[in-house]
N, C-alpha and C positions, 0 to 999 in steps of 0.2 A: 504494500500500500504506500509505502513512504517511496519507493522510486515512482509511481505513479504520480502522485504527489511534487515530485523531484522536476516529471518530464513535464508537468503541467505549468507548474511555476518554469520552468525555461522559455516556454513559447509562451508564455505571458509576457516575460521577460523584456524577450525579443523585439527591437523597435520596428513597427510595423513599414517604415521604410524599406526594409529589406525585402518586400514583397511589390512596393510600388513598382512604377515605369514612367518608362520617359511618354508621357503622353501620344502613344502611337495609334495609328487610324488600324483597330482590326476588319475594317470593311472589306471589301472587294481589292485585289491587288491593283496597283495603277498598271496600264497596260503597256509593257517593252517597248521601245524605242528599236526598231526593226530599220530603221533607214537613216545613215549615218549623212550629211553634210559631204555633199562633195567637192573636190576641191576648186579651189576658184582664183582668181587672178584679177586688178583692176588697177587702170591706168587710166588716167586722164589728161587733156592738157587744153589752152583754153577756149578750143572749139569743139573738139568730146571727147565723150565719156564713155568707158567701155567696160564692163565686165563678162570675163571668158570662163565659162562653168565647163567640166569635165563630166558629161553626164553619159554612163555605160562607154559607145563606143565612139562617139562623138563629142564634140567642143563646139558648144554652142556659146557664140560672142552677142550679147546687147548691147547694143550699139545707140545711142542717144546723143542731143547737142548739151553740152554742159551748162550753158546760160540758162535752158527752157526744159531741159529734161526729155523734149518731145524725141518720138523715135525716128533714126536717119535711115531714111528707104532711098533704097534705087543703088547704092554705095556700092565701090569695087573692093573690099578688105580682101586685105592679101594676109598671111603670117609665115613667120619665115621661125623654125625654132634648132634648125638644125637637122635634126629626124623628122620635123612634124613641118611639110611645107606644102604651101596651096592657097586658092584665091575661094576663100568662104562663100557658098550660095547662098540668099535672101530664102530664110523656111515661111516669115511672118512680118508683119512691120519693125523695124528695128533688130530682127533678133539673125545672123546668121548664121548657118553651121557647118564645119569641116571634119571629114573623115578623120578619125585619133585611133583609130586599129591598136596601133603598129607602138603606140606612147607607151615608155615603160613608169613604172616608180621610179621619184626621186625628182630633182629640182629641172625645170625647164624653161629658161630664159627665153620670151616671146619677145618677138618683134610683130609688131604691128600695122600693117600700113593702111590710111583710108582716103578715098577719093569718093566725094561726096558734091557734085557740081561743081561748083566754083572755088572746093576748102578741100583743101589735100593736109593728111598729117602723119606724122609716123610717132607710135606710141610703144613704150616699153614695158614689159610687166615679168613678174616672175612666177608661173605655176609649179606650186610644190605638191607633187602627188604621192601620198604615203599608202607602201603596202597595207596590204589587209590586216586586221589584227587575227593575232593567232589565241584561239581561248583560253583564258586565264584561268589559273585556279583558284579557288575559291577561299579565302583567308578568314577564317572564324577567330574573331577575337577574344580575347579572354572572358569578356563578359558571357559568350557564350555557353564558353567552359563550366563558369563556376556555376551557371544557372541549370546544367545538368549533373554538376556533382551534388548542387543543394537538392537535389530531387529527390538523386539515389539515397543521400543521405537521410531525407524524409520517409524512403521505404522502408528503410533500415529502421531506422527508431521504431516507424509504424510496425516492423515487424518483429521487432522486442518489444514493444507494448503487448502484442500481440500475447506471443512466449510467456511474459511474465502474467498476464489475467491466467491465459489458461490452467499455467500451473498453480497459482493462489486458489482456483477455484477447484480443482483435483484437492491438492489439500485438506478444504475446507470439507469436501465429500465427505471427505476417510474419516 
């Protein structure tokens, strides 16, 4: 009776913090992030504005005036990257794309050229494409740890409390 007694006075003891939490949502999981940011490149100077997005197998360039934002159609963009050279076709207003097959990972110094009616310019940018990641493993912090040692350890007790009634109550039979 007096260890009974013993294990009751402990968990009374015990400051009930040790069971809080850090205020976490147990609702529904927020849903993964399946589509990473692909890489992109932007260069300007004072007649436009470009951004070149890496998208699957293509390099799609938006092509805009930098005063007014509006999109420049009709335009001859050329890019010269080394590996990656060719005069961009018109997909939409403003926006053109050139075949990137062949681009590997790693840093790709663009050159730019545009001919736009009467405004010709050459623009420089640097697209940095980074391999894929490779799956990480998974790093459980100690917090994790101790919140299933304190468990087993709740078995355990639960299970000499157990032990200890049984046998008081055998005893008591005889």
């Amino acid at each position: 009776m007096k260890s009974c007694l013993f294990i009751a006075a402990f968990f009374l003891c015990t400051p009930l913090t040790i069971f809080a939490h850090g205020d976490e949502d147990h609702g529904a999981p927020a849903p993964s992030v399946t589509r990473s940011v692909a890489p992109r490149a932007v260069a300007s100077s004072e007649e436009f504005e470009v951004v070149a997005v890496l998208e699957g197998k293509k390099l799609l360039l938006h092509l805009d005036r930098f005063a007014s934002n509006a999109p420049v159609t009709g335009a001859k963009v050329e890019i010269d990257d080394g590996g990656l050279k060719g005069t961009a076709a018109e997909t939409s207003p403003g926006v053109y794309a050139l075949d990137a097959a062949s681009i590997a990972p790693g840093k790709h110094p663009l050159t730019i050229s545009i001919e736009a009616g009467e405004s010709a310019d050459l623009l420089s940018a640097t697209l940095d494409i980074v391999p894929a990641p490779v799956g990480a493993a998974q790093d459980y912090g100690r917090s994790v740890l101790m919140a299933w040692m304190s468990a087993g350890a709740l078995v355990l007790l639960s299970g000499m409390l157990w032990v200890i009634r049984r046998r008081n109550q055998s005893k008591g039979a005889k």
